[in-house]
KEKE-3310 file (N, C-alpha, C; in steps of 0.2 Angstrom, whole numbers, plus 5000, padded with zeros to 4 digits):
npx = (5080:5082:5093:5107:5111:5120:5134:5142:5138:5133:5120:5103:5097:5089:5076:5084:5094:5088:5083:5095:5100:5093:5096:5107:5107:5105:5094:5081:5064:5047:5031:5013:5000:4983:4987:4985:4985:4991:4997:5004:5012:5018:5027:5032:5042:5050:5056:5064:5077:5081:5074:5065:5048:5033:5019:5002:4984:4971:4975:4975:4969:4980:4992:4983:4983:4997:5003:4995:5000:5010:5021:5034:5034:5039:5049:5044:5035:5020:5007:4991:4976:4960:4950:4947:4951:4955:4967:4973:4975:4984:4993:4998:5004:5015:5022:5025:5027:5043:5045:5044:5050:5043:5026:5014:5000:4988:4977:4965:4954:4958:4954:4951:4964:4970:4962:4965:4982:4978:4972:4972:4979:4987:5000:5006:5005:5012:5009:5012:5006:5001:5005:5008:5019:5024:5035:5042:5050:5051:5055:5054:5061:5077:5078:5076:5058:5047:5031:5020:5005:4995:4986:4981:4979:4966:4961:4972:4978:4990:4997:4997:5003:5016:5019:5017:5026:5039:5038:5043:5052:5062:5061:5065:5078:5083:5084:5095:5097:5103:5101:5086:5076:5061:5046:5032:5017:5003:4992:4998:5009:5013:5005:4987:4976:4962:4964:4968:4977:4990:4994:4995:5006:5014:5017:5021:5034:5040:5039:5048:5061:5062:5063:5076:5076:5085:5082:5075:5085:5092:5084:5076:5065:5050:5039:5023:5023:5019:5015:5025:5035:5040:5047:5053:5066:5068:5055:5054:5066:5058:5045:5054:5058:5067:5073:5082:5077:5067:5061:5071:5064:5064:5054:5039:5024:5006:4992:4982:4971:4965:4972:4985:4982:4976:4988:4996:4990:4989:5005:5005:4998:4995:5006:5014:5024:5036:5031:5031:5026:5024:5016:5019:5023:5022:5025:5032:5036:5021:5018:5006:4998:4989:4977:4977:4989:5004:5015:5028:5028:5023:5036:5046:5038:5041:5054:5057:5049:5056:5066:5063)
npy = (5006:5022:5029:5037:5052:5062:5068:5071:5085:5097:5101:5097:5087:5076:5066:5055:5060:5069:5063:5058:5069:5071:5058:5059:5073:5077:5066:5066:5069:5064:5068:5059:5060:5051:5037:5025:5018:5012:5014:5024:5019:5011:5017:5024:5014:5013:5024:5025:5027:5039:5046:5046:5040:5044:5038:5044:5039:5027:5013:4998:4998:5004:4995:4985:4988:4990:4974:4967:4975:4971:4978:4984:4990:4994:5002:5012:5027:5023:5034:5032:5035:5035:5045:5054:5068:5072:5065:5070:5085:5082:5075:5087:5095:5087:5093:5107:5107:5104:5090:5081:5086:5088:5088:5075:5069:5057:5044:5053:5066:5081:5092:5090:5090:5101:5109:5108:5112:5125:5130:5144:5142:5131:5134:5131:5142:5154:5169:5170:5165:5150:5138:5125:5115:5107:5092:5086:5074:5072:5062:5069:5081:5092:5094:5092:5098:5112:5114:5128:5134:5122:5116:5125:5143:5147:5157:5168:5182:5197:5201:5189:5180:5182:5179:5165:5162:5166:5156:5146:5147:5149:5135:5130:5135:5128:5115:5117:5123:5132:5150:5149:5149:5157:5156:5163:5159:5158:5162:5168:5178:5191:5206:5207:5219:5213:5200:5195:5190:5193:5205:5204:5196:5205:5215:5208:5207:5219:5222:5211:5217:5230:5227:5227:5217:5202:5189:5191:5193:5183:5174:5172:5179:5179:5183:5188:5170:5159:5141:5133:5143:5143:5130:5125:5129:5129:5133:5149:5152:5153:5159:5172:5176:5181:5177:5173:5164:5159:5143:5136:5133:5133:5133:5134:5145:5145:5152:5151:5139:5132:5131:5124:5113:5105:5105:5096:5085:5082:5078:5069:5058:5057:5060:5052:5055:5057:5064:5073:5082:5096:5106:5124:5137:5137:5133:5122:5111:5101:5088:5082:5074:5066:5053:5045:5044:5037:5024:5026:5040:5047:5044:5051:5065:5062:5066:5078:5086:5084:5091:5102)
npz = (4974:4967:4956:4960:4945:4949:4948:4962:4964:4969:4964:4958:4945:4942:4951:4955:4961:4971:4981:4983:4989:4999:5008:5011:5022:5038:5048:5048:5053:5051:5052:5049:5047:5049:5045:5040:5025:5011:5001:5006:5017:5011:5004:5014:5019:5006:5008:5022:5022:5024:5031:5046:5055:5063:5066:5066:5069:5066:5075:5075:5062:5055:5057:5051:5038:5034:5036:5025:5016:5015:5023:5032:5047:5061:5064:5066:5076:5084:5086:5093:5088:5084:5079:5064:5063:5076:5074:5066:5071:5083:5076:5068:5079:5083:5073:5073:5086:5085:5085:5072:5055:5045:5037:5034:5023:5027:5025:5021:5018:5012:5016:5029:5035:5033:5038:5051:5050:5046:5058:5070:5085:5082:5077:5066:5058:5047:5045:5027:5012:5009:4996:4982:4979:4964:4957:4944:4934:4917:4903:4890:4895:4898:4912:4929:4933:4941:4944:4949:4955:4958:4967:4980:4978:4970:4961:4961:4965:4959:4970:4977:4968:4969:4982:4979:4971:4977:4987:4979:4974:4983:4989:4979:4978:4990:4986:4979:4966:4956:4953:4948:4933:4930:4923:4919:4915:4902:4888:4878:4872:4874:4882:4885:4889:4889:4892:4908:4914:4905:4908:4921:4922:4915:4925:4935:4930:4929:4945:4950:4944:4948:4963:4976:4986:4993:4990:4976:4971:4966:4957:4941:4932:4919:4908:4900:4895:4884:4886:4877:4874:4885:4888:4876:4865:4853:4849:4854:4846:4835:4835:4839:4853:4864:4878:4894:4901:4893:4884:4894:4906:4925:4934:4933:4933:4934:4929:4936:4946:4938:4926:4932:4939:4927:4919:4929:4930:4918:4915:4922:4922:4907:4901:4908:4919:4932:4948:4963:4977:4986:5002:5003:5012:5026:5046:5043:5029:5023:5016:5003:4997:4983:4983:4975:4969:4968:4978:4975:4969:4983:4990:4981:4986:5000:4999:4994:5003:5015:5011:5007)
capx = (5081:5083:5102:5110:5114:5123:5142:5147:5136:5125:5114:5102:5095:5086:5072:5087:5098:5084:5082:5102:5104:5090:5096:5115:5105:5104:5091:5073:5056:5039:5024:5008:4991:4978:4992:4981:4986:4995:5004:5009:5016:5025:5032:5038:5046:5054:5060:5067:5086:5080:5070:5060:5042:5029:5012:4995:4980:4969:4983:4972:4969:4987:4994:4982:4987:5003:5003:4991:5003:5017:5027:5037:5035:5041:5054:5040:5032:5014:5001:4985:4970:4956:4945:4954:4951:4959:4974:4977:4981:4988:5001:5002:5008:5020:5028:5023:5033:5049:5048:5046:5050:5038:5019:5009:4993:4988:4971:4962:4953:4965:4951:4952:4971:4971:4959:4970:4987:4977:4971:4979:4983:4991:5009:5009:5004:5018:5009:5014:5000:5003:5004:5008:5022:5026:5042:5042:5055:5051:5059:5056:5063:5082:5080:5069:5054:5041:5025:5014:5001:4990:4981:4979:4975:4960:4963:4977:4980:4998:5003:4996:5009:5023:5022:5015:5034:5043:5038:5042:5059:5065:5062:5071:5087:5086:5087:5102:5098:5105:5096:5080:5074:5053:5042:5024:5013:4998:4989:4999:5016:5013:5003:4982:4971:4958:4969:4971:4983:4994:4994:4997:5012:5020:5016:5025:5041:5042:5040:5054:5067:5062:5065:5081:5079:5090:5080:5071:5092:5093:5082:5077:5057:5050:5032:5020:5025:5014:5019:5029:5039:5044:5051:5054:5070:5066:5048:5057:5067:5052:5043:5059:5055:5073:5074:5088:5072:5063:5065:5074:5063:5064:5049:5031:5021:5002:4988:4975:4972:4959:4977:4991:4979:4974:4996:5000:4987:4992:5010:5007:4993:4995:5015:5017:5029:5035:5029:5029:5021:5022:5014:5024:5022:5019:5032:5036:5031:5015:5019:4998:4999:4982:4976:4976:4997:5008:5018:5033:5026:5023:5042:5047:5035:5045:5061:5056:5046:5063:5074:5061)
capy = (5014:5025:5028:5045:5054:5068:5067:5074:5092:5100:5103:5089:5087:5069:5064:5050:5065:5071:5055:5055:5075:5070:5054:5065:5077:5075:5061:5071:5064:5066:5062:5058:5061:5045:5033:5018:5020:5004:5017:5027:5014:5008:5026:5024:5007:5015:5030:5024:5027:5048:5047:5043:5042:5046:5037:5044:5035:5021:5008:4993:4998:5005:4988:4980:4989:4987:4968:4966:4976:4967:4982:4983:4996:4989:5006:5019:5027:5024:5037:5028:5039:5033:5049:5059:5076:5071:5062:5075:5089:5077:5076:5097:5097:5086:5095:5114:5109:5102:5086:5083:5090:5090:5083:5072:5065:5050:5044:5060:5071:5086:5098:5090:5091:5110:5115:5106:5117:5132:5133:5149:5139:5127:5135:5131:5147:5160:5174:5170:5162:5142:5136:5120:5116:5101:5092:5084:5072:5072:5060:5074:5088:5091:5093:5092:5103:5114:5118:5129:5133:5114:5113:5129:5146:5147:5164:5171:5190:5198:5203:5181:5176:5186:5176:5159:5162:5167:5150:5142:5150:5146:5130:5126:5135:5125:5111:5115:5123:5142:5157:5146:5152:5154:5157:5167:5156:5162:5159:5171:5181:5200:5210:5210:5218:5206:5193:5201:5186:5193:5211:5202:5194:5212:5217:5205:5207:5226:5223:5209:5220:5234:5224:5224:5212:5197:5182:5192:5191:5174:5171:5175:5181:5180:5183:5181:5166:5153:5135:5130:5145:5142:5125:5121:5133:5131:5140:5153:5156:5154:5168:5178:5177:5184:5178:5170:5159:5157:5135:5133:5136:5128:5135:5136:5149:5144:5157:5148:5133:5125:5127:5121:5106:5101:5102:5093:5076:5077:5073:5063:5053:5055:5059:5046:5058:5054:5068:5074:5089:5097:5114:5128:5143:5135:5134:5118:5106:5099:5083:5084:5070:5062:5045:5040:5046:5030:5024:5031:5047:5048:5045:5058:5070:5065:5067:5084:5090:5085:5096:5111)
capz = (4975:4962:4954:4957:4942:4953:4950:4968:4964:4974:4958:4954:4938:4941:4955:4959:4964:4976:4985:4985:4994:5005:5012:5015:5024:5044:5048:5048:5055:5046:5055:5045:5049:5047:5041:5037:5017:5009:4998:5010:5020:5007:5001:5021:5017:5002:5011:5026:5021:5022:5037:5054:5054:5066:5063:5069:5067:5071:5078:5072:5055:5052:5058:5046:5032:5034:5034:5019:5010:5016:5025:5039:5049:5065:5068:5068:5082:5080:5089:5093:5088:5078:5075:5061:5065:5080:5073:5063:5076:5085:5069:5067:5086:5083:5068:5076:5092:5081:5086:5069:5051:5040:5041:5030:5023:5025:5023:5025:5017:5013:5022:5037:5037:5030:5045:5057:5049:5048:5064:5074:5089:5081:5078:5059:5053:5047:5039:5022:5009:5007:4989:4984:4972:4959:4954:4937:4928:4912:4898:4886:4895:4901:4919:4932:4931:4945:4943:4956:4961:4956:4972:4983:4976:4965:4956:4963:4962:4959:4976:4981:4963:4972:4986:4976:4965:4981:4992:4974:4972:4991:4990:4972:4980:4993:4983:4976:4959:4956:4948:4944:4928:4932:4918:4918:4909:4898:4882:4874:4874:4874:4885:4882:4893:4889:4896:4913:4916:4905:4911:4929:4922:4914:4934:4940:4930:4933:4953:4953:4941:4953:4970:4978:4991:4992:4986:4969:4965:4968:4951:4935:4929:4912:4906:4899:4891:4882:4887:4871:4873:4892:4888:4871:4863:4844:4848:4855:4839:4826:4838:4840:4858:4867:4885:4897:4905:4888:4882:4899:4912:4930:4936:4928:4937:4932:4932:4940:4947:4936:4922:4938:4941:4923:4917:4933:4930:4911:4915:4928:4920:4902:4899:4915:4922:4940:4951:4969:4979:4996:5001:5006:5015:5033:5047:5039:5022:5019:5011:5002:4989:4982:4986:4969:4969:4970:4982:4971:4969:4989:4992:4979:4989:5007:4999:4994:5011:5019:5008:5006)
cpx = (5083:5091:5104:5111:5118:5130:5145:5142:5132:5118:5109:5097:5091:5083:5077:5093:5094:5083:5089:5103:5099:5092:5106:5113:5105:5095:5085:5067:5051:5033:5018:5004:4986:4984:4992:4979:4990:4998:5006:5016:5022:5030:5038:5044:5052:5060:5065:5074:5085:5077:5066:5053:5038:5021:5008:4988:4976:4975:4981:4972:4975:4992:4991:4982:4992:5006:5000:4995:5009:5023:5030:5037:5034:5048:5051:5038:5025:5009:4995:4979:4965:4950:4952:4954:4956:4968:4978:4980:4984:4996:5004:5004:5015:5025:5027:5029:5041:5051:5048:5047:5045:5030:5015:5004:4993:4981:4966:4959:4957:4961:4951:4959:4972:4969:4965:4978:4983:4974:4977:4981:4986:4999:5011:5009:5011:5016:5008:5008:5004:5002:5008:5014:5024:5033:5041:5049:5050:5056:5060:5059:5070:5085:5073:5063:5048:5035:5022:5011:4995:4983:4981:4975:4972:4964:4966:4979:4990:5001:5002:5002:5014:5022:5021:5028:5040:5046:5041:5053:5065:5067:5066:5080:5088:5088:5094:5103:5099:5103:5092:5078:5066:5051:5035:5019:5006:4997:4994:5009:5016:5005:4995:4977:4962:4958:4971:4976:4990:4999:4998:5004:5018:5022:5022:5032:5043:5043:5048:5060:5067:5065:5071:5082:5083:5088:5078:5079:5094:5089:5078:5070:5054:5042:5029:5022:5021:5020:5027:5036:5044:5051:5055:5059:5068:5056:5049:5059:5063:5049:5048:5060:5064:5076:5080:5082:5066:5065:5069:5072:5064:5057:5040:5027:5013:4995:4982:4976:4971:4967:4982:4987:4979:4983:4996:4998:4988:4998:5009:5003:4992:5003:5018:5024:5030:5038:5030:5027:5021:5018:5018:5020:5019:5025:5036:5032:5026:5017:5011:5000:4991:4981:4977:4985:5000:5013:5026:5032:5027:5029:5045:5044:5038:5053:5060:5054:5051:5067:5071:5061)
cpy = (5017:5027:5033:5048:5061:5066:5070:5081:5092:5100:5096:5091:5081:5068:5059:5057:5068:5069:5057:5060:5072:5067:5056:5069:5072:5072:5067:5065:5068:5061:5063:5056:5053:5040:5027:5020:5016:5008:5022:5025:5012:5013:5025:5019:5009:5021:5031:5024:5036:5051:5044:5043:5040:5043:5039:5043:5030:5014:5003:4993:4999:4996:4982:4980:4988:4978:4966:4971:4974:4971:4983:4989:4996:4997:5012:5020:5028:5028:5033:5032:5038:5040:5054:5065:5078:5072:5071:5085:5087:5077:5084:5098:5093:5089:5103:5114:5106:5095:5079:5087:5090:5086:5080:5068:5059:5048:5046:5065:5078:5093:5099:5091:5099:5114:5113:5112:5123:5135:5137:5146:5134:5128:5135:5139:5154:5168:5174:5164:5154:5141:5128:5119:5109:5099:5083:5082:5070:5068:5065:5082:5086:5091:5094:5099:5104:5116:5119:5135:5127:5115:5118:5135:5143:5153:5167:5180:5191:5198:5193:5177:5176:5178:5167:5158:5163:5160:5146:5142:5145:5139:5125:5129:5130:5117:5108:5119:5132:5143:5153:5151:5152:5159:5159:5164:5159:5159:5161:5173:5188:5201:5211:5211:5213:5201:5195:5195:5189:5199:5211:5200:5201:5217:5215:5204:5211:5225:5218:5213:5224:5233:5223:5220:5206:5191:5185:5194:5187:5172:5175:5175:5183:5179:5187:5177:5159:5146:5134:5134:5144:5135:5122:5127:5137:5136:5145:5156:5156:5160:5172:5180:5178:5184:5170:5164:5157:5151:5135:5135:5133:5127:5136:5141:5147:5151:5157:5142:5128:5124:5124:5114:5102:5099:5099:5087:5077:5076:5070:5056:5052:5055:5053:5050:5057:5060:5066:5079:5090:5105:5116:5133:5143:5135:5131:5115:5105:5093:5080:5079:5067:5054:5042:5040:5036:5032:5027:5038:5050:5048:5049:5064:5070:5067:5075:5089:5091:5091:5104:5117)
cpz = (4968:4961:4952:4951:4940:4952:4955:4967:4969:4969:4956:4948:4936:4949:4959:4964:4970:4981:4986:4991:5001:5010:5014:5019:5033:5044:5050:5050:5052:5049:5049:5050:5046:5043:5038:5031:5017:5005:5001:5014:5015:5006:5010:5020:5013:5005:5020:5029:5021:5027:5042:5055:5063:5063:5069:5065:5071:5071:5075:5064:5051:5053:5051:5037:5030:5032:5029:5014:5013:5020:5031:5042:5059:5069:5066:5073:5079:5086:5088:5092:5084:5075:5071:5062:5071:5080:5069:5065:5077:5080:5068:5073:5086:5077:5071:5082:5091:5082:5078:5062:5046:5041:5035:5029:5021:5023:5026:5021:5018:5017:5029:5040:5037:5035:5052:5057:5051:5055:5070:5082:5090:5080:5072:5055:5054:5045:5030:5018:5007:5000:4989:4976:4970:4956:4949:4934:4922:4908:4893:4888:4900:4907:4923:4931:4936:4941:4951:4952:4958:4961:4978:4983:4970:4961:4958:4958:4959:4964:4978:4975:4965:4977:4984:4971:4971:4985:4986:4974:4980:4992:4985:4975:4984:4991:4980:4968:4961:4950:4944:4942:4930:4926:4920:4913:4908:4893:4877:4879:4875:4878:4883:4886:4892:4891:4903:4915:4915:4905:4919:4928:4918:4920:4938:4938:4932:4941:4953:4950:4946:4962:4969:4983:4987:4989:4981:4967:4964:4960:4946:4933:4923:4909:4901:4894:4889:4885:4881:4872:4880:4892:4881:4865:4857:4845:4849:4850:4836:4829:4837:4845:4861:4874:4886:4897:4896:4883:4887:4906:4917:4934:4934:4932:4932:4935:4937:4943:4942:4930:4927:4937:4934:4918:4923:4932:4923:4911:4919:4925:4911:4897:4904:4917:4929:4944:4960:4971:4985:4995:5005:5010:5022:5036:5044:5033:5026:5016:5008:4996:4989:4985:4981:4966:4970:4975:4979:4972:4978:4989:4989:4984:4997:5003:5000:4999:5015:5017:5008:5012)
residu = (UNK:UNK:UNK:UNK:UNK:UNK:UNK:UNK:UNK:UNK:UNK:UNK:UNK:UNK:UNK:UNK:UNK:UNK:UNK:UNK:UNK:UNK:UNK:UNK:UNK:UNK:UNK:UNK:UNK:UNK:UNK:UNK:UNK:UNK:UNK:UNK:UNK:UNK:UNK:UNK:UNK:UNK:UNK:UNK:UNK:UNK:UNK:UNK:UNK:UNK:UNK:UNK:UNK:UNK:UNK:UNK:UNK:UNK:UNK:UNK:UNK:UNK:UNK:UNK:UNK:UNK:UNK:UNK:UNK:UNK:UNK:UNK:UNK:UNK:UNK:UNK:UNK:UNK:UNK:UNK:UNK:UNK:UNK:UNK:UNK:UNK:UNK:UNK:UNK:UNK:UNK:UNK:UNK:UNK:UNK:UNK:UNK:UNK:UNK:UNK:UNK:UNK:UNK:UNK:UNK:UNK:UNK:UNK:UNK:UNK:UNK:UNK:UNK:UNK:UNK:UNK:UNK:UNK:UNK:UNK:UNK:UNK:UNK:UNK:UNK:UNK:UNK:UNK:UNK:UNK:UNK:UNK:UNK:UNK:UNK:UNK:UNK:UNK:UNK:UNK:UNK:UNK:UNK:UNK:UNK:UNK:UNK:UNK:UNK:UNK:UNK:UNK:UNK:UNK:UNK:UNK:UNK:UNK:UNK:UNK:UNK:UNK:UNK:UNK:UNK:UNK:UNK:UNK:UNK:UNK:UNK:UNK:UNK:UNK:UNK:UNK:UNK:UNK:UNK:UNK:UNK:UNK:UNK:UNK:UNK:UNK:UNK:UNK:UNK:UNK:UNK:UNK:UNK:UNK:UNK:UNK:UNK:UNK:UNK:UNK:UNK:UNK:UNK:UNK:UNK:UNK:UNK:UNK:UNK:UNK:UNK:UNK:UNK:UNK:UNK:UNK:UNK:UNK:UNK:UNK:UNK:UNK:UNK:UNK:UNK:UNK:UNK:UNK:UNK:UNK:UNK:UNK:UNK:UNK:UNK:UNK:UNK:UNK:UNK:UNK:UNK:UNK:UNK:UNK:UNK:UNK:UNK:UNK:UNK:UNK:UNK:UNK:UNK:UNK:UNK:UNK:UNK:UNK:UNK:UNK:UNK:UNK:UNK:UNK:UNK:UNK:UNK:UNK:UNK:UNK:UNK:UNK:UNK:UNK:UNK:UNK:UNK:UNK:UNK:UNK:UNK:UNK:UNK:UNK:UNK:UNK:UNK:UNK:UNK:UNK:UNK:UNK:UNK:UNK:UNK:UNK:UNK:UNK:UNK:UNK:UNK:UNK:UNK:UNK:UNK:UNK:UNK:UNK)
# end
C-alpha cells in the first residue's frame, strides 16, 4: 500500500493521501462492467481496504482471469452475464438504483459503456455535460495535479468549459483541497482573436468574477495561460505574468481534447507519472480508465471515483 504523507489533514498533497481519505471514508461499492481484465482484478485486490466490489460479466472468463493472474476475488459478488452490452446495463442499474457507488470499465470498449450510461432510461443522466478528469503526481511538481478534459469533449465551447471546470472544481473540493487554483491553458498569454481559445478563456474569467453563486467562490480562475506559466513560478517572473494561480495551479483546464489527451499520455507514458481518471458529470463517477492503464493506475482511479 502506498504511505500517507497526510499528517492528520484533510488536504492531500500525495496519491498515498487519497488512497488514505478513501479507505476513512464509509465502505463504498463499485460495480464494473465486463470484469474479465487481469489488471482490473488486481486494481480490486489492491483496493480492497476502500471498497466492495460488484463483478458483471462472463462468470467463466472472470473466474479465469482471476486465477491466471493470481487474485483472489472470493468476497465479491459476481453477476453472470456474458454478452457485454448487456453486462454493462446491468452494472448502470446497479449504480443508478444506489446499490452501488461508482461504476467501472472493465473489458469493454468505452462506447458500449458510455451508451449504456447515456441511455435516458437508465437513471445515470443529470443534465449536466460529463467530462473526464485526471489526477497527476508528479516528482517535478509540488502537489498533486488535475487535468480535464483528456477523454470526452472534443471542441468544447465556453458555456461546455463552464461546466467542464465546474464538474472539475467539485470534485477537487471534495477531495479536500480549498480554493483550487485552475488555470486556462493556451499557446499563449494575452488575448488573440486568431486564437479563439484565448478570447474563450478572457470569457471565462469575466463570467466567473461576475458569478455570485456559491461554488465560482469556492475557487480561483486564471487565463489564458501557456503551460510553463500555470506550473512553473520562475516563468511567471521572467513574463511579468501577476496571478494568485499562475506557477501554482491545481487545475489545468485543456482547450481541446486532442491537447487534454496528448498532456495526459506524456505524463503518464513519457514523465511516468502515476495517473488516475473518472468521468464526472453523471449521477455518480465513471471510473473509465484504458486497458493499456496499470493495475496501479486503475486503483488510484477507484480511490478517486469513491471520493468524487
Amino acid at each position: 500500500m502506498l504511505k500517507s504523507h497526510n499528517k492528520g489533514g484533510d488536504h492531500i498533497t500525495h496519491l498515498a493521501d487519497l488512497y488514505e481519505k478513501a479507505s476513512q471514508s464509509a465502505s463504498a461499492t463499485v460495480c464494473i462492467a465486463c470484469a474479465d481484465d487481469d489488471n482490473v482484478l488486481t486494481a480490486v485486490a489492491l483496493a480492497k481496504d476502500i471498497a466492495k466490489f460488484i463483478l458483471v460479466g462472463d462468470m467463466q472468463k472472470i473466474r479465469k482471469v482471476a486465477d491466471l493472474a493470481n487474485v483472489d476475488i472470493s468476497s465479491c459478488i459476481i453477476v453472470d452475464e456474458a454478452d457485454p452490452e448487456t453486462a454493462c446495463k446491468l452494472a448502470v442499474q446497479f449504480v443508478a438504483t444506489g446499490k452501488a457507488q461508482a461504476l467501472m470499465k472493465g473489458h469493454v470498449d468505452t462506447s458500449v459503456i458510455m451508451k449504456a450510461v447515456l441511455d435516458k432510461e437508465a437513471g445515470m443522466r443529470t443534465g449536466r455535460k460529463l467530462s473526464h478528469l485526471a489526477i497527476f503526481e508528479l516528482p517535478t511538481y509540488h502537489k498533486l495535479l488535475f487535468i480535464t478534459d483528456a477523454a470526452i469533449n472534443i471542441a468544447p465551447d465556453v458555456s461546455t468549459k463552464e461546466e467542464i471546470i465546474h464538474n472539475a472544481v467539485e470534485a477537487v473540493l471534495a477531495l479536500g483541497v480549498k480554493m483550487p487554483k485552475v488555470a486556462l491553458l493556451a499557446a499563449k498569454e494575452k488575448a488573440d482573436p486568431k486564437m479563439p481559445v484565448t478570447t474563450d478563456a478572457v470569457a471565462l474569467v469575466a463570467n466567473h468574477k461576475a458569478s455570485k453563486t456559491p461554488l465560482d467562490e469556492k475557487f480561483m480562475l486564471a487565463g489564458p495561460l501557456a503551460l510553463d506559466n500555470a506550473i512553473d513560478p520562475e516563468s511567471c517572473k521572467i513574463k511579468g505574468i501577476e496571478s494568485p494561480v499562475g506557477g501554482d495551479a491545481d487545475i489545468l483546464i485543456c482547450p481541446a481534447i486532442e491537447a487534454g489527451n496528448i498532456l495526459y499520455k506524456s505524463l503518464a507514458f513519457l514523465a511516468k507519472a502515476k495517473v488516475g481518471g473518472v468521468v464526472l458529470g453523471a449521477k455518480r463517477p465513471i471510473i473509465l480508465t484504458s486497458r493499456a492503464d496499470s493495475a496501479e493506475s486503475k486503483m488510484i482511479s477507484i480511490a478517486l471515483g469513491i471520493l468524487s
